[in-house]
LOVODO-785694 format. One record per residue (C-alpha): x, y, z. Coordinates in nm, 2 decimals. Each point is the difference from the previous one (the first is absolute). Last residue first. Layout:
BEGIN
<east->X	north->Y	up->Z> .
...
//
This chain:
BEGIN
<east->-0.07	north->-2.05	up->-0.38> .
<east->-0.03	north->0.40	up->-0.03> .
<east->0.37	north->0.02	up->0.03> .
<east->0.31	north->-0.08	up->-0.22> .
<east->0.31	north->0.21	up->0.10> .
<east->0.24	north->0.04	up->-0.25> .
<east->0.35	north->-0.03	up->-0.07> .
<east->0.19	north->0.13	up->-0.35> .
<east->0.34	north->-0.04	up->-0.19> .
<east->0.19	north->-0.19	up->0.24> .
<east->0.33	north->0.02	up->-0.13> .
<east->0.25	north->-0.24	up->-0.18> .
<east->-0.01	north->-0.32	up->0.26> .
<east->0.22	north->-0.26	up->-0.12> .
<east->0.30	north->0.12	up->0.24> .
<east->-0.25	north->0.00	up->0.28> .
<east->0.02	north->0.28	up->0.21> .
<east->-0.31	north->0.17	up->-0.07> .
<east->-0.19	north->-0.29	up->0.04> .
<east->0.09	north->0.01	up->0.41> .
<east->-0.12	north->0.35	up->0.03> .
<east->-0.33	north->-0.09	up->-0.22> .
<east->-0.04	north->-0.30	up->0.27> .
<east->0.04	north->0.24	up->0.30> .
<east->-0.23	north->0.22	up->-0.16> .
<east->-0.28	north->-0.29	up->-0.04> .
<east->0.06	north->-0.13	up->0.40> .
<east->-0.05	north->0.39	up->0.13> .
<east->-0.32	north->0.01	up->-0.24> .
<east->-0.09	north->-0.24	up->0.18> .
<east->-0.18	north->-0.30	up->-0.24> .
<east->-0.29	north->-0.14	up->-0.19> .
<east->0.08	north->-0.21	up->-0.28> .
<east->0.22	north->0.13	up->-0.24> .
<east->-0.04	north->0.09	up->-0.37> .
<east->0.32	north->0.02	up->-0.22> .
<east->0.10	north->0.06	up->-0.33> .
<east->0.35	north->-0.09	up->-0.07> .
<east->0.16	north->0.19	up->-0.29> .
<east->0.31	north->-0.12	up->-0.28> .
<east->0.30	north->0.09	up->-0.13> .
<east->0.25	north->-0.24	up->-0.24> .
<east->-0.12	north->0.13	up->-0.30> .
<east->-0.37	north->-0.08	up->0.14> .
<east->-0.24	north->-0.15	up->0.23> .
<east->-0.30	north->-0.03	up->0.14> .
<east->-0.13	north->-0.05	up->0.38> .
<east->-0.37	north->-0.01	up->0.15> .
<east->0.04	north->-0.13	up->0.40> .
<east->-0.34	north->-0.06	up->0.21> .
<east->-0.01	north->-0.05	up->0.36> .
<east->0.29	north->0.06	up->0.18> .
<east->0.02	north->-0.04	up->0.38> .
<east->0.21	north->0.26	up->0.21> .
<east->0.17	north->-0.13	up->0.27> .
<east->0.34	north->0.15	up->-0.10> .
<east->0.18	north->-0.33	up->-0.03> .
<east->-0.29	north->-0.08	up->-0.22> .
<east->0.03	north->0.32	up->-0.24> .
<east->0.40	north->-0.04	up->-0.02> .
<east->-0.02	north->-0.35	up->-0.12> .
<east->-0.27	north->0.09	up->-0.27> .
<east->0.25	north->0.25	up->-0.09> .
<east->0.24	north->-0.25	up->-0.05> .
<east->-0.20	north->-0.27	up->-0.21> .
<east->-0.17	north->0.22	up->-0.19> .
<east->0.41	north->0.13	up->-0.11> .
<east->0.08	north->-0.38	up->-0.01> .
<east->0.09	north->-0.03	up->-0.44> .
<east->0.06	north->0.30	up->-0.15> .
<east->-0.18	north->0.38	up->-0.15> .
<east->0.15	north->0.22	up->0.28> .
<east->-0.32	north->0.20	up->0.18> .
<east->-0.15	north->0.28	up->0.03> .
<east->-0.27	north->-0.05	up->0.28> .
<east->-0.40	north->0.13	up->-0.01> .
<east->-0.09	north->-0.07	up->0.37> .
<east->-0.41	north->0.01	up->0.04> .
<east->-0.09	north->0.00	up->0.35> .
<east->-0.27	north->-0.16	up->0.28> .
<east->-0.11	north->0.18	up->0.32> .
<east->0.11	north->-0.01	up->0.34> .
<east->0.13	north->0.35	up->0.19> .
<east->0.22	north->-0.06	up->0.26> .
<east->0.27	north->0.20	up->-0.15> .
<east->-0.22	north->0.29	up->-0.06> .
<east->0.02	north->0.10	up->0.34> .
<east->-0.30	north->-0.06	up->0.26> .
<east->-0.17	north->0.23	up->0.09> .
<east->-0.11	north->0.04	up->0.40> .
<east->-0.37	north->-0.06	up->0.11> .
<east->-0.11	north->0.28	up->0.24> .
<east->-0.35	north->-0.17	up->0.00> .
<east->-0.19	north->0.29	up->0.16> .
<east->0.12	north->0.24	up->-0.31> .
<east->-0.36	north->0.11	up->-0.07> .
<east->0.02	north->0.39	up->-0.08> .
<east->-0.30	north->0.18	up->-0.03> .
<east->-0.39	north->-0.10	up->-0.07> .
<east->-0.23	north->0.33	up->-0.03> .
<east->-0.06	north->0.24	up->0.20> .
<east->-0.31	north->0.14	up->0.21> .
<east->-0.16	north->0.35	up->0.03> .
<east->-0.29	north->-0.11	up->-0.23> .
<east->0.05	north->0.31	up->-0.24> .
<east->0.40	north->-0.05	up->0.06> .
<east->-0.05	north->-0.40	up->-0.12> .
<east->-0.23	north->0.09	up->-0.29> .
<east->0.29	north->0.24	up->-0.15> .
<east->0.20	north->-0.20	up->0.06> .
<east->-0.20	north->-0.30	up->-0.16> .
<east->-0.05	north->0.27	up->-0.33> .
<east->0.36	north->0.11	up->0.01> .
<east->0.13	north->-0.37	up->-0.05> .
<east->-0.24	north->-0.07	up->-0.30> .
<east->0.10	north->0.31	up->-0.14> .
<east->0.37	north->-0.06	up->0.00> .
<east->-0.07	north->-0.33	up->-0.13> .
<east->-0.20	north->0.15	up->-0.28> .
<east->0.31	north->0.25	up->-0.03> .
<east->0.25	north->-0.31	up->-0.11> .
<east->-0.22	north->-0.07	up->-0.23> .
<east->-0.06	north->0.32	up->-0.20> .
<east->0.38	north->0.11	up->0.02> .
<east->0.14	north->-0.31	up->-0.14> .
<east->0.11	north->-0.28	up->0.22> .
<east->-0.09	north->-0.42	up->0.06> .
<east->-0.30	north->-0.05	up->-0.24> .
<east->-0.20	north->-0.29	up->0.08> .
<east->0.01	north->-0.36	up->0.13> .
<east->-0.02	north->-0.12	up->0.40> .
<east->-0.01	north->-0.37	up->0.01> .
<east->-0.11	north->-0.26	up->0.29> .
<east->0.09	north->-0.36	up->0.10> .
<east->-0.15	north->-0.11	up->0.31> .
<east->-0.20	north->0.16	up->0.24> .
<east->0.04	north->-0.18	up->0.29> .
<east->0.36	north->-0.06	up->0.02> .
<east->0.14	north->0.26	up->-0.22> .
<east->0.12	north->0.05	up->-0.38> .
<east->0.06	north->0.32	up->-0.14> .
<east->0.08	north->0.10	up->-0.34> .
<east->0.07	north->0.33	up->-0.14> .
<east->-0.08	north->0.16	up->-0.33> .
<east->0.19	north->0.31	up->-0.19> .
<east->-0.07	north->0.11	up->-0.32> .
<east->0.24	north->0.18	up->-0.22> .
<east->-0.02	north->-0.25	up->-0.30> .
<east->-0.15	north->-0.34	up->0.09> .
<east->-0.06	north->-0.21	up->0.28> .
<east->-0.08	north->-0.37	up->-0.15> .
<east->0.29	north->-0.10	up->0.15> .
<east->-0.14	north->0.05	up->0.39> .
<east->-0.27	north->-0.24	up->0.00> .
<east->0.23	north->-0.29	up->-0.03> .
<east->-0.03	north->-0.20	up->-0.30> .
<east->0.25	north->0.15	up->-0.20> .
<east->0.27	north->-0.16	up->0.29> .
<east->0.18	north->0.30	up->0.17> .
<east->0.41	north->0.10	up->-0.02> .
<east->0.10	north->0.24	up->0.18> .
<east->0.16	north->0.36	up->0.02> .
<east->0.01	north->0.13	up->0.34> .
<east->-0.15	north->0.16	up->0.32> .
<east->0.02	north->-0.15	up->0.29> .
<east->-0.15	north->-0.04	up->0.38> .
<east->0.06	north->-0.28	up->0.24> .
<east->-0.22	north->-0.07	up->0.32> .
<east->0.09	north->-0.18	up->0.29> .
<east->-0.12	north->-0.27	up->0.29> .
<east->-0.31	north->-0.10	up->-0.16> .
<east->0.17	north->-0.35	up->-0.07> .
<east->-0.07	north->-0.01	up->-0.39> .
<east->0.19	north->0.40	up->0.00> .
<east->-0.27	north->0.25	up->-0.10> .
<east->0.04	north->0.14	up->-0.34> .
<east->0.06	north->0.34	up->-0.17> .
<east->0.06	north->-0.02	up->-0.35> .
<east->0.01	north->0.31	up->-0.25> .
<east->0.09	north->-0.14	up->-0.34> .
<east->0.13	north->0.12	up->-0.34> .
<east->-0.16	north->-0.25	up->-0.21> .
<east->0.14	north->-0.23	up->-0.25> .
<east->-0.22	north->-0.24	up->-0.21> .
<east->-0.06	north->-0.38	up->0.04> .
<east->-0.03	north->-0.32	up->-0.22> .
<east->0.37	north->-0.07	up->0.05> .
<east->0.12	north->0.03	up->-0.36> .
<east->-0.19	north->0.39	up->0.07> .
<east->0.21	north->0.06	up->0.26> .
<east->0.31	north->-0.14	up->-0.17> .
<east->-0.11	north->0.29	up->-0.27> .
<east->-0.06	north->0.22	up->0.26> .
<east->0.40	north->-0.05	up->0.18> .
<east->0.14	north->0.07	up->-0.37> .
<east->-0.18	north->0.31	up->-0.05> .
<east->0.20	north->0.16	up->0.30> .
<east->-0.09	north->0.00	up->0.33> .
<east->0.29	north->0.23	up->0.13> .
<east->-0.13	north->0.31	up->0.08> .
<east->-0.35	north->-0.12	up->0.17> .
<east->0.09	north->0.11	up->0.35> .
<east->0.07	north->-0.20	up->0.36> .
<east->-0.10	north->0.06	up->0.30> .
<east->-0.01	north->-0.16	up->0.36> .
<east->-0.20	north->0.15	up->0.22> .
<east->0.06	north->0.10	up->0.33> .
<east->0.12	north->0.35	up->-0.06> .
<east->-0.33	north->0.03	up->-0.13> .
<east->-0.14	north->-0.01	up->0.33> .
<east->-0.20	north->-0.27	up->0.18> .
<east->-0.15	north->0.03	up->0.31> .
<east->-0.27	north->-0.33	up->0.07> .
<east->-0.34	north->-0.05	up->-0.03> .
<east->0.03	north->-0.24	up->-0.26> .
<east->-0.15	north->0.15	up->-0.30> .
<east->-0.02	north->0.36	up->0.12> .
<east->0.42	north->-0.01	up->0.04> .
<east->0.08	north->-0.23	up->-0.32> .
<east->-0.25	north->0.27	up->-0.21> .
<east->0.21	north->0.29	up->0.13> .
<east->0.30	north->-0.18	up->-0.05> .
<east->-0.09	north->-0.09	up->-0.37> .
<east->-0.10	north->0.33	up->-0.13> .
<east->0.34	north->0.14	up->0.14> .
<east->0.16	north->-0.32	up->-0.22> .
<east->-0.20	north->0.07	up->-0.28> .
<east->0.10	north->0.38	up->-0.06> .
<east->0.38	north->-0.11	up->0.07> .
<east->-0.03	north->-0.30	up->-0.26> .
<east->0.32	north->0.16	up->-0.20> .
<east->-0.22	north->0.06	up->-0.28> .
<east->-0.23	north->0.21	up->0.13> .
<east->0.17	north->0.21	up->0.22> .
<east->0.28	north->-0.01	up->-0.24> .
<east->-0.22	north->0.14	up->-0.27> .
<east->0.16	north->0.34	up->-0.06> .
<east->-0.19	north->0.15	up->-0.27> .
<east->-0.32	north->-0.11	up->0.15> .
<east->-0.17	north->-0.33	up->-0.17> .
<east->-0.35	north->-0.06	up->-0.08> .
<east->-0.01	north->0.29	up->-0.19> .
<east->-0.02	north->-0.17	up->-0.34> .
<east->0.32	north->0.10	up->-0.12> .
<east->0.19	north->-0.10	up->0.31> .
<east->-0.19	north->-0.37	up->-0.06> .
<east->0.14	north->-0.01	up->-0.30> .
<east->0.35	north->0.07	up->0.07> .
<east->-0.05	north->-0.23	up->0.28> .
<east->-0.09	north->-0.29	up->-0.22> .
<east->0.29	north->0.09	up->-0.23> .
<east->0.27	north->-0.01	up->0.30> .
<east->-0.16	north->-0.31	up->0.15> .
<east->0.00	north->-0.16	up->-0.34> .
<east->-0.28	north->-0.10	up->-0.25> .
<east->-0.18	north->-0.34	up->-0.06> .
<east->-0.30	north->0.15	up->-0.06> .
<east->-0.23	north->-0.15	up->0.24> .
<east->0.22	north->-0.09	up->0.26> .
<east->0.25	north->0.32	up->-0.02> .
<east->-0.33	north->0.23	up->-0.01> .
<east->-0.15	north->-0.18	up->0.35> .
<east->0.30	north->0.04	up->0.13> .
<east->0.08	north->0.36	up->-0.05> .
<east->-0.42	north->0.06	up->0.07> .
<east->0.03	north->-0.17	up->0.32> .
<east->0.32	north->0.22	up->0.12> .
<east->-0.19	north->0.31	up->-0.02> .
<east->-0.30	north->-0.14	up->0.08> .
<east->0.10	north->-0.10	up->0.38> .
<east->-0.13	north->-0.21	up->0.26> .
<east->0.03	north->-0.31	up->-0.15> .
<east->-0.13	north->-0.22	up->0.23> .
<east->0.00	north->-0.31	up->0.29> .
<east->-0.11	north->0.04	up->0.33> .
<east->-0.01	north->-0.30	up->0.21> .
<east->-0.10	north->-0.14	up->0.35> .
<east->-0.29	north->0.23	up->0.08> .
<east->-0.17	north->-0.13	up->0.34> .
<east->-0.36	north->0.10	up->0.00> .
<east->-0.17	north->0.23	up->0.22> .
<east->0.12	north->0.30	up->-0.13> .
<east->-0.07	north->-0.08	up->-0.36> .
<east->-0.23	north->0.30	up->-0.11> .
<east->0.19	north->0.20	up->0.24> .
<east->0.32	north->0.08	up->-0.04> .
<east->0.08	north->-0.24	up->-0.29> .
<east->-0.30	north->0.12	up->-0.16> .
<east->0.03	north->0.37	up->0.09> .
<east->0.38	north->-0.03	up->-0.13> .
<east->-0.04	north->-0.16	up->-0.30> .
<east->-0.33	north->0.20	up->-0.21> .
<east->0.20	north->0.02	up->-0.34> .
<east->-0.03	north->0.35	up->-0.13> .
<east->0.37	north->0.07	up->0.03> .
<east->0.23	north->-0.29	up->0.07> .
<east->0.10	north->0.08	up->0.37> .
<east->0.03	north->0.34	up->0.15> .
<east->-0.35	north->0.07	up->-0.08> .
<east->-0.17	north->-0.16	up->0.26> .
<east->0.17	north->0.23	up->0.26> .
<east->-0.15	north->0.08	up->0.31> .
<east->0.12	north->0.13	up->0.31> .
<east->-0.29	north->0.09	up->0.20> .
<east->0.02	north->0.25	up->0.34> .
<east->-0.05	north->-0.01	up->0.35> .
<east->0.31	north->0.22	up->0.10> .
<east->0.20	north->-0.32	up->0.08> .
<east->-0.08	north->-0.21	up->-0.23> .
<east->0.06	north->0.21	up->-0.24> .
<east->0.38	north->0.00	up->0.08> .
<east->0.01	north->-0.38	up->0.07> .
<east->-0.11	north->-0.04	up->-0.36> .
<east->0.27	north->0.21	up->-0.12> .
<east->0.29	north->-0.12	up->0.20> .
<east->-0.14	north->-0.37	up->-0.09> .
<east->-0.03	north->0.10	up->-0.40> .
<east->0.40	north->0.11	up->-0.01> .
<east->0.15	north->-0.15	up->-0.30> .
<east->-0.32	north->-0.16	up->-0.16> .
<east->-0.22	north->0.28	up->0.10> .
<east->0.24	north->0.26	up->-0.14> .
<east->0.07	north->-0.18	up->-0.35> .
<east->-0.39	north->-0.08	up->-0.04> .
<east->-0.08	north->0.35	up->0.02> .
<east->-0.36	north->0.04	up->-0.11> .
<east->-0.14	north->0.12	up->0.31> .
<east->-0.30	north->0.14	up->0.13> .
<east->0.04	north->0.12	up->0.40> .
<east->-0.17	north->0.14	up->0.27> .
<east->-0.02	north->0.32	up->0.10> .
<east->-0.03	north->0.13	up->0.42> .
<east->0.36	north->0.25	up->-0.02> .
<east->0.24	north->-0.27	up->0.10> .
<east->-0.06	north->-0.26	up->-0.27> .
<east->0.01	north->0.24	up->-0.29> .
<east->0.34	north->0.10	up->0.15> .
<east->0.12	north->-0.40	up->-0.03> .
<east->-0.14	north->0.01	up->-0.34> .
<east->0.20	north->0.31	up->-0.11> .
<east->0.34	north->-0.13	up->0.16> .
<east->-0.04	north->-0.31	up->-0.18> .
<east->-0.11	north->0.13	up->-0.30> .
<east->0.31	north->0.26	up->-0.02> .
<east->0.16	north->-0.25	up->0.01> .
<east->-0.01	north->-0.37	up->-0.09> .
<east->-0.16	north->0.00	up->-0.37> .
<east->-0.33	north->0.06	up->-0.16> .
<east->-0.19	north->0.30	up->-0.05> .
<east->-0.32	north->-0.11	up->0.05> .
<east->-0.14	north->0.04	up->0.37> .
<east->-0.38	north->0.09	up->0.08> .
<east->-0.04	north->0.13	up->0.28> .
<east->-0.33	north->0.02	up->0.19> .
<east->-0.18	north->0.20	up->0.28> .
<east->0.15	north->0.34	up->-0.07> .
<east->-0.15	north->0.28	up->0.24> .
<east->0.27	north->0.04	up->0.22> .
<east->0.28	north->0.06	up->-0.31> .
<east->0.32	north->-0.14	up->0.08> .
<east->0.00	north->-0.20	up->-0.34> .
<east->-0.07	north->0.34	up->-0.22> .
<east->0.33	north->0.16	up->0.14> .
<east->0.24	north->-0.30	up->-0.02> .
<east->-0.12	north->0.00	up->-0.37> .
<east->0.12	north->0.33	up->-0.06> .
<east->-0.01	north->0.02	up->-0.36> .
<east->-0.36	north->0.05	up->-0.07> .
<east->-0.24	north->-0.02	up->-0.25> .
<east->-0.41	north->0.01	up->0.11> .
<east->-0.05	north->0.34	up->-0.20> .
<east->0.13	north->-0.17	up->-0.27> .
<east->-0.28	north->-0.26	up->-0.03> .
<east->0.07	north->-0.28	up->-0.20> .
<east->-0.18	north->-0.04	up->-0.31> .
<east->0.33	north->-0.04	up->-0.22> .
<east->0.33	north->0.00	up->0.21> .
<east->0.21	north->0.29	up->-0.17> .
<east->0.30	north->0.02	up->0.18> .
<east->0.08	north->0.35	up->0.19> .
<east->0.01	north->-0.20	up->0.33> .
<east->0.26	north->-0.18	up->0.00> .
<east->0.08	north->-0.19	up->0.32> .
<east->-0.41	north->-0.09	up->0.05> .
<east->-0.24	north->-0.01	up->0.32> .
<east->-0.36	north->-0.03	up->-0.07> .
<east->-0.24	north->0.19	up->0.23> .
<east->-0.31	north->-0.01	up->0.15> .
<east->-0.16	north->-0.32	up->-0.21> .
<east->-0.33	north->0.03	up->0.13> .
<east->-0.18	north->-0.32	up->0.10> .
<east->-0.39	north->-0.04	up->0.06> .
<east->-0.16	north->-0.20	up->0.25> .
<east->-0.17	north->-0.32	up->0.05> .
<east->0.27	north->-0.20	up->-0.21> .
<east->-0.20	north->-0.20	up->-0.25> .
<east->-0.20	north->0.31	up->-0.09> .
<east->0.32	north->0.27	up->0.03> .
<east->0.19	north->-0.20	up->-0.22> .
<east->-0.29	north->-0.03	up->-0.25> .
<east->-0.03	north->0.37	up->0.01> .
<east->0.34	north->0.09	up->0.01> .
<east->0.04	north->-0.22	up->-0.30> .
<east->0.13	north->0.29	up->-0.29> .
<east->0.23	north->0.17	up->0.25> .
<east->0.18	north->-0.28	up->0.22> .
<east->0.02	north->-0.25	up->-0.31> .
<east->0.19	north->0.32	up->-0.20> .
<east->0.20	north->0.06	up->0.32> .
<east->0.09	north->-0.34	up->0.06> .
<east->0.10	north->-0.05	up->-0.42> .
<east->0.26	north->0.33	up->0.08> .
<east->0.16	north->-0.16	up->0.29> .
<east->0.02	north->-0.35	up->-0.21> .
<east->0.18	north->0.20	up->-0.30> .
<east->0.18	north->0.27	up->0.20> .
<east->-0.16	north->0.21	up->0.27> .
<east->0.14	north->-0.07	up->0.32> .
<east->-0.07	north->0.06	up->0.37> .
<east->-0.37	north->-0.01	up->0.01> .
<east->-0.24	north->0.16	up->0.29> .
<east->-0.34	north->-0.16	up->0.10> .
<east->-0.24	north->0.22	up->0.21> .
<east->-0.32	north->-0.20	up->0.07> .
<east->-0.26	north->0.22	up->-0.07> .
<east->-0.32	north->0.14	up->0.26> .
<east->-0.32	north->-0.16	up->-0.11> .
<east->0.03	north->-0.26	up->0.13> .
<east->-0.26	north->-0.26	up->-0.16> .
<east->-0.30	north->-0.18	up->0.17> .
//
């Protein structure tokens, strides 16, 4: 039997996903009602300006005060998509105290403070949930949290981001820059106006603790990760790529140490064979990869942002809310039992491509192959041409530290023979 009496629900933000969760809200309240038991009422939607025009939302709804509408008695869910630290934070935490739990697509507040957070729902009875913080319509984090719960996850390997997968994906068909790719993708939407986010891997890497952390149990914030941006593959590193058999990817890659004692988490550009699941990931579409004991080798595919599918994880979350307040229970929380620490990047093995400038004479190989053994790090391939007395080394490594592969660039670097090292990449997916 249905409720009759509404669910109150109460937005803070209106812009393109904000305005998508209102549409979805209005023109399915009937299915949402059906699969929920109840119908929701969206009580109020919390804005900065409110003289824009926001087609089909309701202005009588509009207001500015969102401290105001999130102390409300009679809200029973809040729904949190304004992004950023504060004044989300501050909101959430509010929400919290006054009976409402909580929708969220903040991926930069739950990666930099997700354990505060959880703790602070925990406490007043009340979900945290936030499917849409990572890679838009993708289901990841009911999966990981659930789905796969009773299963060991080892890996999680993805591009996490369109932005950055479009830029690639442009330079590796068409042979184009980083600067012309992004100029591109700006005019296309797929970029902001200031990109750094993007670019600079900060977007992946918050995506990437809070998958690390539901993954392995264990608290992982993006401070944690290791990062690295896009900005200096140039068309030079794709077209060894491609001489390789394999494509560049920006990567998020959280992993558990062989010995289960640790867990590393990354984000950076890297190499991966064609034949891996991942290359074939085109244009702004994101797709993760995760491989655990029981369940083997698994891929999530779809659209990764955009204001349509980033609200139909916003909707998904607020129907099993919703569902949990009707049944008086909550949902799965925090699971940090593990308290595995992170390991620095340093100890992280993988292999590389070294692209070296190099004098054009007789021993050069024969030094820096020298300098790669005293170093403990094992070469396996080496590509080299020559001429007008300047030449490159192309090489591919076995599996090493990445502490043992910057120790060997640092030695390089002071060879006499050795003009520059023109590019290094990791090669993954292997």
């Amino acid at each position: 039997m249905m409720r009759t009496r509404p669910l109150k629900v109460a937005l803070l933000g209106c812009g393109v996903v904000g305005s998508e969760v209102t549409r979805i809200m209005t023109t399915h309240a009937d299915d949402l009602a059906a699969r929920i038991g109840a119908p929701v009422e969206l009580a109020g939607i919390a804005v900065r300006r409110p003289d824009k025009v926001r087609e089909g939302v309701p202005a009588e709804l509009i207001t500015t005060d969102a401290t105001a509408l999130v102390k409300r008695g009679d809200i029973d869910v809040v729904i949190e998509v304004i992004g950023g630290i504060e004044p989300a934070r501050t909101l959430i935490t509010t929400a919290f105290e006054h009976g409402a739990s909580v929708v969220s697509a903040n991926k930069a507040l739950v990666a930099a403070d997700g354990a505060a957070l959880h703790a602070a729902a925990e406490a007043k009875g009340a979900d945290l949930y936030y499917e849409a913080a990572v890679a838009g319509a993708i289901p990841l984090v009911r999966p990981l949290r659930e789905s796969l719960a009773g299963d060991k996850v080892n890996r999680v390997l993805g591009i996490v981001n369109g932005t950055t997968n479009f830029i690639l994906d442009k330079m590796d068909s068409t042979g184009a820059g980083y600067s012309e790719a992004l100029d591109e993708a700006t005019a296309l939407g797929y970029a902001e106006a200031d990109p750094t986010a993007d670019v600079e891997g900060f977007d992946a890497a918050a995506k990437a603790a809070i998958l690390a952390g539901i993954a392995f149990h264990t608290r992982v914030t993006i401070d944690d990760v290791h990062r690295e941006g896009l900005t200096e593959v140039t068309a030079a590193d794709i077209a060894s790529a491609k001489r390789m058999g394999c494509t560049v990817k920006l990567l998020a890659i959280c992993e558990r140490a062989a010995d289960g004692a640790s867990v590393t988490a990354r984000v950076h550009p890297a190499m991966i064979p064609l034949t891996h699941p991942l290359a074939s990931v085109r244009e702004a579409y994101n797709a993760v990869f995760i491989e655990a004991d029981a369940a083997g080798q698994l891929m999530f595919y779809g659209p990764g942002a955009g204001g349509s599918p980033t609200a139909s994880a916003v909707l998904g979350d607020l129907v099993a809310v919703c569902r949990n307040k009707l049944s008086g229970t909550t949902g799965p929380g925090e699971s940090a039992y593990t308290r595995l620490p992170v390991s620095p990047m340093g100890a992280v093995i993988t292999r590389y491509h070294i692209s070296l400038d190099v004098a054009d004479k007789p021993g050069v190989l024969a030094q820096v192959a020298t300098i790669f053994a005293e170093h403990g790090v094992s070469i396996d391939t080496v590509r080299q041409q020559g001429k007008d007395g300047e030449a490159s080394l192309v090489i591919v490594t076995h599996r090493a530290a990445d502490a043992a592969l910057s120790s060997t660039v640092a030695a390089l670097r002071e060879l006499d023979t050795v003009r520059g090292v023109a590019s290094i990449m990791r090669v993954e997916g292997e």
